[in-house]
C-alpha positions, 0 to 999 in steps of 0.5 A: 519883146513879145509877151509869151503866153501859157495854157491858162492864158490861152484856154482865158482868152479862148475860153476853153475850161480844158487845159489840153485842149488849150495845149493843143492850140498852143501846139498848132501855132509857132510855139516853144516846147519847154515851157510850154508857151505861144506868143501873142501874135501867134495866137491872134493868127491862129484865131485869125485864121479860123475866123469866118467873114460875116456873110454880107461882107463878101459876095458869092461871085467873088468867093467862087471866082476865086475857088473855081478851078480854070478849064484845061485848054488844048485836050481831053481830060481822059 
């Protein structure tokens, strides 16, 4: 069973001073209302997920590779 954590829990982890914000976390993730609670794992993808890739790990080619969109083919675009 995975440990369930509350807004005291995550605003330590984070290392928020305010409760609602920490309640807001809890409330972007897959959570339980009554209490008030976010597993572990919910909240390591919530924090994964807003993480950025340090600058040196990936190239510019490949990051606009994959954000480009791709032409249209076979007409005009009016």
């Amino acid at each position: 069973m995975e440990k369930m954590l509350s807004a005291k829990d995550v605003a330590g982890i984070i290392g928020f001073k305010d409760m609602d914000k920490a309640r807001r976390v809890i409330r972007e993730c897959v959570h339980m209302e009554n209490p008030l609670r976010v597993s572990e794992s919910a909240l390591q993808a919530w924090i994964t997920g807003r993480t950025f890739c340090p600058g040196n790990t990936i190239k510019a080619e490949e990051l606009l590779d994959d954000l480009r969109m791709p032409r249209r083919r076979g007409g005009t675009q009016n």
